[in-house]
SEMI-639321 format. One line per 3 residues: their letters; for each residue x, y, z of N, C-alpha, C, O. Coordinates in nm, 3 decimals, m for minus. Example, Ala and Ser with C-alpha at 12.3 -4.5 7.8 and 13.67 -1.06 7.14 Angstrom:
// SEMI-639321
AS) 1.319/m0.569/0.780/1.230/m0.450/0.780/1.320/m0.330/0.780/1.424/m0.332/0.846; 1.285/m0.225/0.708/1.367/m0.106/0.714/1.290/0.003/0.787/1.341/0.114/0.804
//
This chain:
// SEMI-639321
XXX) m16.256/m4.466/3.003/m16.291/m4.376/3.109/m16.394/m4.445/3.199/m16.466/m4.534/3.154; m16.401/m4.406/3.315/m16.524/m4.491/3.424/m16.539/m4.324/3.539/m16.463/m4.242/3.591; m16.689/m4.351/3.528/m16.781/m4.263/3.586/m16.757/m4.299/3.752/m16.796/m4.398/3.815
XXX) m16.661/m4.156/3.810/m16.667/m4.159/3.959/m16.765/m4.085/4.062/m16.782/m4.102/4.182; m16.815/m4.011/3.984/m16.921/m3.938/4.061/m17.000/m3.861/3.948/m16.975/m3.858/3.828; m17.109/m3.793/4.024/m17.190/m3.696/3.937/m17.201/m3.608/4.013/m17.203/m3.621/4.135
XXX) m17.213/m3.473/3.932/m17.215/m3.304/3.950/m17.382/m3.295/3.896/m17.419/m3.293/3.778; m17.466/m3.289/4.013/m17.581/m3.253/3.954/m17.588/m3.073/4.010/m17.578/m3.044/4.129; m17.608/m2.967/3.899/m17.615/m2.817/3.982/m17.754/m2.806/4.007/m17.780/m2.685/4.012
XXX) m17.820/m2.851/4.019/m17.946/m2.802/4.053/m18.085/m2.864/3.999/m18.089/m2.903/3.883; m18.197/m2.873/4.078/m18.293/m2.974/4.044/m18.358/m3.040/3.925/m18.405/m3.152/3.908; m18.342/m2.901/3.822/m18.398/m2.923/3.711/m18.401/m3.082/3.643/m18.317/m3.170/3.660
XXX) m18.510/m3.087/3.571/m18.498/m3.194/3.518/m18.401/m3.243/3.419/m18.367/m3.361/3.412; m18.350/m3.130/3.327/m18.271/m3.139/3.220/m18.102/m3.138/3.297/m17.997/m3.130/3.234; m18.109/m3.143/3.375/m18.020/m3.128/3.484/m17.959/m3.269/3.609/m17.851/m3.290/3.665
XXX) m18.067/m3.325/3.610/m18.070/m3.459/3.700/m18.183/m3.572/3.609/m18.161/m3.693/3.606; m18.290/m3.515/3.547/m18.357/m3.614/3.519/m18.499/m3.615/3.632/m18.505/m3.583/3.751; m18.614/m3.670/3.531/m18.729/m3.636/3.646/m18.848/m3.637/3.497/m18.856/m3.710/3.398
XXX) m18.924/m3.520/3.543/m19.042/m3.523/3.469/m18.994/m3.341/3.369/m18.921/m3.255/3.420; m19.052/m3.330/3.244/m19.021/m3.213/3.222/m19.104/m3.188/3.088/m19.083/m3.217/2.970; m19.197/m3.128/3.150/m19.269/m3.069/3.038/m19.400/m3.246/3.004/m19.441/m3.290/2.897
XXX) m19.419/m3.290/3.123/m19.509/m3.398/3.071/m19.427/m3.516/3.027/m19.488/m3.621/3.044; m19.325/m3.528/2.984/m19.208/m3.641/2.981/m19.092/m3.626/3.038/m19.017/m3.535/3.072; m19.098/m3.788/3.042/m18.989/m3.813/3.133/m18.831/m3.815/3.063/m18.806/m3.845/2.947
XXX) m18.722/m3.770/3.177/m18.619/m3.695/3.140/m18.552/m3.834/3.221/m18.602/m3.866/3.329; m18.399/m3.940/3.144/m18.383/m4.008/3.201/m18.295/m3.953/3.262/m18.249/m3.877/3.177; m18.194/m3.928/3.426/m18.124/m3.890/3.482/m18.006/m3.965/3.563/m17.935/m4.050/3.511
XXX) m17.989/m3.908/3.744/m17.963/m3.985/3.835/m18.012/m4.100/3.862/m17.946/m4.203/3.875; m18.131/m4.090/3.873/m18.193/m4.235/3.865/m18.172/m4.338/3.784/m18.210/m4.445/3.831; m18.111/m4.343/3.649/m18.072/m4.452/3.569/m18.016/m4.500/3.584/m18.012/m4.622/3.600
XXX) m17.876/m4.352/3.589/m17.772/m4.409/3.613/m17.741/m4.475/3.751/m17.682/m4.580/3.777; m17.787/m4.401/3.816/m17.761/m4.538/3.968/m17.785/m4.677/3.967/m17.724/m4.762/4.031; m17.899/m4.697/3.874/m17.948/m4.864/3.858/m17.802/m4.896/3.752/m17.799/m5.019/3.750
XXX) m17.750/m4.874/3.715/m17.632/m4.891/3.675/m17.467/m4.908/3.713/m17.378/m4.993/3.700; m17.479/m4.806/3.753/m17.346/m4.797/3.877/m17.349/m4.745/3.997/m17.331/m4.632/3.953; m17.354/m4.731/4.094/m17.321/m4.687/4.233/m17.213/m4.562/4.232/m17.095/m4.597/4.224
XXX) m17.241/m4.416/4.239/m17.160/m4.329/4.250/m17.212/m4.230/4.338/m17.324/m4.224/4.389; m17.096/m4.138/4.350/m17.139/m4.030/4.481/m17.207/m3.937/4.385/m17.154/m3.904/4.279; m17.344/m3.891/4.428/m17.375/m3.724/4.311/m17.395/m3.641/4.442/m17.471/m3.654/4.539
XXX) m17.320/m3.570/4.417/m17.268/m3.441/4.476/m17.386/m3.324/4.391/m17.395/m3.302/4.271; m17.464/m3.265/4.501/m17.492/m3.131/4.489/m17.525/m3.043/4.614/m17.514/m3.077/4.732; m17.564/m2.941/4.571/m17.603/m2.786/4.661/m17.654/m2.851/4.808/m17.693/m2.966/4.826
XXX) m17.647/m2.782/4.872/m17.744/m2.907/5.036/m17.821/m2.801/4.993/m17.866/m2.835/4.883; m17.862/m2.689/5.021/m18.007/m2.633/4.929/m18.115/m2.716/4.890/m18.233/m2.728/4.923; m18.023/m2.780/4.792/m18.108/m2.865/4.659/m18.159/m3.013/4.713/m18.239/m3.079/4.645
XXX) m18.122/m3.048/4.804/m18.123/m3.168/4.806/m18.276/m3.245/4.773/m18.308/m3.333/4.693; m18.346/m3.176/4.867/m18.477/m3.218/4.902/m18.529/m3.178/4.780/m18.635/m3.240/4.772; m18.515/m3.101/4.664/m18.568/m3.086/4.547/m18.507/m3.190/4.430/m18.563/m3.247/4.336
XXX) m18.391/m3.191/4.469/m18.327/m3.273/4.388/m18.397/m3.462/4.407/m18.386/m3.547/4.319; m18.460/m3.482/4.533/m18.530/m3.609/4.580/m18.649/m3.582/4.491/m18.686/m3.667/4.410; m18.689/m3.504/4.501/m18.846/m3.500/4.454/m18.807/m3.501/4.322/m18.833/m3.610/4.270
XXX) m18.765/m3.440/4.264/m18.749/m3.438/4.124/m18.736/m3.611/4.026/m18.804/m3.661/3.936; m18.610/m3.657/4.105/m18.604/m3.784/4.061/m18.644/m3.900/4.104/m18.666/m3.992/4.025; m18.658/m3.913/4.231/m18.761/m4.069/4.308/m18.596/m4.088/4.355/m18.564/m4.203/4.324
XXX) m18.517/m4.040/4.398/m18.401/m4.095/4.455/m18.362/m4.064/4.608/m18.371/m3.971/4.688; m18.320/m4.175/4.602/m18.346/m4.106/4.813/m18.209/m4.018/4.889/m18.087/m4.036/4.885; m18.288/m3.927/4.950/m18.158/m3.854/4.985/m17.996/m3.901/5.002/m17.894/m3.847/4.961
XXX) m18.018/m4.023/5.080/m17.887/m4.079/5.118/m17.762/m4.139/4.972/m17.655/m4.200/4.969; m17.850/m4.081/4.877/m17.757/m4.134/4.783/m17.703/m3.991/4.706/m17.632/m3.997/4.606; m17.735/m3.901/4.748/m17.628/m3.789/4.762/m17.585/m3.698/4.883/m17.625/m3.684/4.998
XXX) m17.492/m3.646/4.812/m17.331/m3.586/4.881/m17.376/m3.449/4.896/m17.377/m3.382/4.793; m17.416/m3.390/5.014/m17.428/m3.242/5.002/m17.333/m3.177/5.025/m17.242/m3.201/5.103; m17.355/m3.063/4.936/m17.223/m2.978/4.965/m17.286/m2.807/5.005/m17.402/m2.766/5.008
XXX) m17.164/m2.741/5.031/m17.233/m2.619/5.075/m17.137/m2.491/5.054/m17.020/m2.483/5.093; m17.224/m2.376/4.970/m17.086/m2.279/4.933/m16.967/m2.283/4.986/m16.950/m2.272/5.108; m16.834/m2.306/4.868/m16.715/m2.314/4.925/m16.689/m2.432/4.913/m16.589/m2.445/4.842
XXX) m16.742/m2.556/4.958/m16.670/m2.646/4.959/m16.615/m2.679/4.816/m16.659/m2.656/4.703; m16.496/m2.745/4.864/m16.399/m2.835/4.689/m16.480/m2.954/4.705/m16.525/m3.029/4.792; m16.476/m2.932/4.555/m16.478/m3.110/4.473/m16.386/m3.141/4.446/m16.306/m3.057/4.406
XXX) m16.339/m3.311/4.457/m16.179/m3.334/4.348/m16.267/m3.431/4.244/m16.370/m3.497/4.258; m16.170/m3.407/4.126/m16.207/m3.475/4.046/m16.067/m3.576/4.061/m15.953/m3.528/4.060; m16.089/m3.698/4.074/m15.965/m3.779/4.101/m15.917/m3.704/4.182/m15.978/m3.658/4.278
XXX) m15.744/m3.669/4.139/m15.642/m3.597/4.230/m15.672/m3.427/4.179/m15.581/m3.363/4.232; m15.741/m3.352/4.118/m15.780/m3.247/4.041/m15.863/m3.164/4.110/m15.972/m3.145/4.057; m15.835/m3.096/4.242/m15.967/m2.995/4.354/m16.046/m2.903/4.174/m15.987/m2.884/4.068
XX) m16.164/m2.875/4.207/m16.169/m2.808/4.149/m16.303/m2.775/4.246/m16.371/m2.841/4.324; m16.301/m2.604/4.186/m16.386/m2.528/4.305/m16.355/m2.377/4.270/m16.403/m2.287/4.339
//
């Protein structure tokens, strides 16, 4: 299997990765130093979702009620 994107729902740390509870939660941020993928979340979230992990906006995909995700050839939504 190979990792095409990430579904982060929302800022939390246990959720993306960040700080939580005084330790650190490894997340988006790892995995990007690893592979290069789209993470798709809320446009809401975005700017929380930055702060949370040290990752810069441009390396996610906002989305906004309604819109589909595909997984491969698979809409799901």
């Amino acid at each position: 299997m190979r990792c095409v994107g990430v579904l982060g729902t929302h800022y939390h740390a246990d959720h993306v990765g960040g700080m939580l509870g005084g330790n650190p939660v490894e997340g988006v941020a790892a995995l990007l130093e690893r592979i290069q993928v789209p993470v798709h979340v809320q446009h809401d979230e975005v700017p929380w979702v930055v702060r949370a992990t040290g990752v810069g906006a441009e390396h996610f995909v906002a989305h906004d009620s309604g819109d589909l995700v595909t997984v491969g050839d698979v809409p799901c939504g």
